[in-house]
PAMAR-34308 format. One record per residue: residue number from 0; residue in three letters; x negated, y, z of N, C-alpha, C, CB in turn. Coordinates in nm, 2 decimals. Each point is the difference from the previous one (the first is absolute). Glycine has a CB too. Layout:
BEGIN
ATOM num residuo    n.x    n.y    n.z   ca.x   ca.y   ca.z    c.x    c.y    c.z   cb.x   cb.y   cb.z
ATOM NUM     Ala      X      Y      Z      X      Y      Z      X      Y      Z      X      Y      Z
...
This chain:
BEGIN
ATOM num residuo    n.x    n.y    n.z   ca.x   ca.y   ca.z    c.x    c.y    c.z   cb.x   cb.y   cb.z
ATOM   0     Unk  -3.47   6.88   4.86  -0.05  -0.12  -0.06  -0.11  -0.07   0.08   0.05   0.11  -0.22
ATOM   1     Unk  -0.17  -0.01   0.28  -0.07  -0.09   0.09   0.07   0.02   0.12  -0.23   0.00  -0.11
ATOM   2     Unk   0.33   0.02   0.18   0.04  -0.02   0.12  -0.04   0.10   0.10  -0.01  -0.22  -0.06
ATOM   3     Unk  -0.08   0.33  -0.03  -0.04   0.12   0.07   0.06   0.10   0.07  -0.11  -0.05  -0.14
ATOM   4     Unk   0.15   0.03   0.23   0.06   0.14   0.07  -0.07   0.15  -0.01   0.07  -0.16   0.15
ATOM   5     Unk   0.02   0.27  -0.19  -0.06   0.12   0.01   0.08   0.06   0.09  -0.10   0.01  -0.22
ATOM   6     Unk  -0.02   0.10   0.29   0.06   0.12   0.05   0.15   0.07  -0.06  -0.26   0.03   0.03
ATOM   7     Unk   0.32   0.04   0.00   0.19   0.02  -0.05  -0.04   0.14  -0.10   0.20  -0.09   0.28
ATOM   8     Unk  -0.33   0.13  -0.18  -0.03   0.15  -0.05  -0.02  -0.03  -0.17  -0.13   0.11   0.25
ATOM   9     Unk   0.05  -0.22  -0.28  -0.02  -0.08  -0.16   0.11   0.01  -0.07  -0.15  -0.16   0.07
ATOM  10     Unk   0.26   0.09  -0.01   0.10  -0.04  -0.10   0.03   0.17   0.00   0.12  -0.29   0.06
ATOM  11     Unk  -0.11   0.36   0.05   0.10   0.15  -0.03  -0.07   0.07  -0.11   0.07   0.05   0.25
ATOM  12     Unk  -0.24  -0.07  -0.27  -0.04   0.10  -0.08   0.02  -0.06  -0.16  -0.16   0.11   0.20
ATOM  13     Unk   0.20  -0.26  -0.18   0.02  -0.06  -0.18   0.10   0.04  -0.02  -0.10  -0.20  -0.03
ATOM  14     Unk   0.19   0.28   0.12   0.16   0.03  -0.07   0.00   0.05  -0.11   0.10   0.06   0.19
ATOM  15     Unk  -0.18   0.11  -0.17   0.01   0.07  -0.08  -0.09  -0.01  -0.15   0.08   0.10   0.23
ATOM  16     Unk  -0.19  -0.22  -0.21  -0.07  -0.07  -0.13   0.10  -0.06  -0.06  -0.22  -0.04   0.09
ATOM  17     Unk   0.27  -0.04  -0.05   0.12  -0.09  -0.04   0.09   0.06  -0.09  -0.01  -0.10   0.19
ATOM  18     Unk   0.05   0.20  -0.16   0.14   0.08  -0.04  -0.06   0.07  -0.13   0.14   0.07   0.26
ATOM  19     Unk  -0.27   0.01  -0.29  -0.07   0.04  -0.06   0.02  -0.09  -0.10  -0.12   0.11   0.16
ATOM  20     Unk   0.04  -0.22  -0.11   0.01  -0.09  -0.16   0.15  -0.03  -0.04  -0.23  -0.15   0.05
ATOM  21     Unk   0.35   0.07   0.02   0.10   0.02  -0.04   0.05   0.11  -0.06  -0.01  -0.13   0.13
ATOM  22     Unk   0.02   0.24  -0.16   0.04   0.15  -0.06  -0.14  -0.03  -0.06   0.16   0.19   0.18
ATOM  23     Unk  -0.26  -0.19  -0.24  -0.10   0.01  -0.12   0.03  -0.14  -0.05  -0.20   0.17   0.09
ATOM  24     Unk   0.25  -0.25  -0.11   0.02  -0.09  -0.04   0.13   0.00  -0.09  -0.14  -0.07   0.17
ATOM  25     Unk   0.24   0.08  -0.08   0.15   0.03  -0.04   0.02   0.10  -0.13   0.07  -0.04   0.26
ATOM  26     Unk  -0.14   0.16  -0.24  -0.02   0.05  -0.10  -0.07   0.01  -0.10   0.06   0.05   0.11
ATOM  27     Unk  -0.18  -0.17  -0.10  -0.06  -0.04  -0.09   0.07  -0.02  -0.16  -0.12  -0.08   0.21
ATOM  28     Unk   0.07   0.16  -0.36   0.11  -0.08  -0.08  -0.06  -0.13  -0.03   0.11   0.20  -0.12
ATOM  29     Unk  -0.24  -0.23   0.13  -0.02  -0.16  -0.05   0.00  -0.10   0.12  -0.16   0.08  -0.20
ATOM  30     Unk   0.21  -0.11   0.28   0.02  -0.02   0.12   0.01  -0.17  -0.09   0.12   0.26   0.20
ATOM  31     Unk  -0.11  -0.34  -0.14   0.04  -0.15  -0.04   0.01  -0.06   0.15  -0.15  -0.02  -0.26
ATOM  32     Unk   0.28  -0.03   0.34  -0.01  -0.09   0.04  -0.10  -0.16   0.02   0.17   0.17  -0.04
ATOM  33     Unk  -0.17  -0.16  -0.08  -0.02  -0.19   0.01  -0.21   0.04  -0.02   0.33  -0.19  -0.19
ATOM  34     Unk  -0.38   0.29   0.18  -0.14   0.07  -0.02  -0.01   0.04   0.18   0.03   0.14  -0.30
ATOM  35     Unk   0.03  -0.11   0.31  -0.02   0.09   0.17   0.06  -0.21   0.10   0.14   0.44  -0.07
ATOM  36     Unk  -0.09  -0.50   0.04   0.02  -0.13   0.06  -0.12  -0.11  -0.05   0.28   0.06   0.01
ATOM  37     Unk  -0.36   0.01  -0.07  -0.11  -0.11  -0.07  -0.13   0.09   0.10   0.11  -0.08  -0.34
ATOM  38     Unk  -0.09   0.18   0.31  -0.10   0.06   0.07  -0.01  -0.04   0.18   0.03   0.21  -0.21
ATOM  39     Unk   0.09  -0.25   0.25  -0.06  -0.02   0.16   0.03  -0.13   0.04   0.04   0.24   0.07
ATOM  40     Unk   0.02  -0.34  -0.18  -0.07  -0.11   0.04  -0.14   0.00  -0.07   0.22  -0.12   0.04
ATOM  41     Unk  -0.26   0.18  -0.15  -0.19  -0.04   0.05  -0.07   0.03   0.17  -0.04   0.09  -0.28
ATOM  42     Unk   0.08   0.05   0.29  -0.03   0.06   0.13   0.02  -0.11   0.11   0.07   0.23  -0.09
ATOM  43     Unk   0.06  -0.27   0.08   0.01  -0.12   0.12  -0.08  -0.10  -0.01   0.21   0.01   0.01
ATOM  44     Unk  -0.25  -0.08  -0.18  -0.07  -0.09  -0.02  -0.14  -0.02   0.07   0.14   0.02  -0.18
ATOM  45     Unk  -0.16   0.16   0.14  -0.15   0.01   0.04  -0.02   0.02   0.21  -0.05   0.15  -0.31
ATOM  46     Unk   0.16  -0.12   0.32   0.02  -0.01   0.17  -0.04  -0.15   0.07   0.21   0.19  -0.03
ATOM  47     Unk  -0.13  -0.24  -0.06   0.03  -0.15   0.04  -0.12  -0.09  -0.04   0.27   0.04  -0.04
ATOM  48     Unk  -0.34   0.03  -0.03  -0.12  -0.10  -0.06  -0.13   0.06   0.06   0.11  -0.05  -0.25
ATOM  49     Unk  -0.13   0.19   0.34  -0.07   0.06   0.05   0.06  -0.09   0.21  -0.03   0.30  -0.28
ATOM  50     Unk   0.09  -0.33   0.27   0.03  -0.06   0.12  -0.06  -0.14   0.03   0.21   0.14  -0.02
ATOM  51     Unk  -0.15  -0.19  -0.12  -0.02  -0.18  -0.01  -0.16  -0.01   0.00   0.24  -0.07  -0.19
ATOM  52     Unk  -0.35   0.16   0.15  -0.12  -0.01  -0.02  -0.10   0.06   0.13   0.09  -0.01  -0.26
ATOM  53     Unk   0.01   0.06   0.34  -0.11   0.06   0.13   0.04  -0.07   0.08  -0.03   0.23  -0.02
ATOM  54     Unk   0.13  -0.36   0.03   0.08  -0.04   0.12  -0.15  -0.14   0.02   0.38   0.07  -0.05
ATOM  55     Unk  -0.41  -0.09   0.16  -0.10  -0.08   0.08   0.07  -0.16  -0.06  -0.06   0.21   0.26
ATOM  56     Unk   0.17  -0.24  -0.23   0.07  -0.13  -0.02   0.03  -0.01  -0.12   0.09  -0.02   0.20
């Protein structure tokens, strides 16, 4: 999102966070799609609104 490059070693160690939540999720029984797609566009929102307010221009 900000254009940030990371180290590869970064992405390798989010594998196994990643997968975690996928499998605790999946098995979740109250799980809700359209709850878990609301939840990370706020997240983005707040990315995108934490960007728009530190940028100099």
């Amino acid at each position: 999102m900000t254009f940030k490059r990371e180290a590869w070693v970064t992405y390798c160690a989010l594998v196994p966070v990643v997968t975690g939540v996928m499998i605790a999720s999946g098995g979740e029984p109250s799980f809700h799609l359209y709850g878990f797609i609301m939840c990370i566009s706020r997240a983005f929102k707040s990315v995108l609104q934490g960007i728009l307010l530190s940028s100099e221009g």
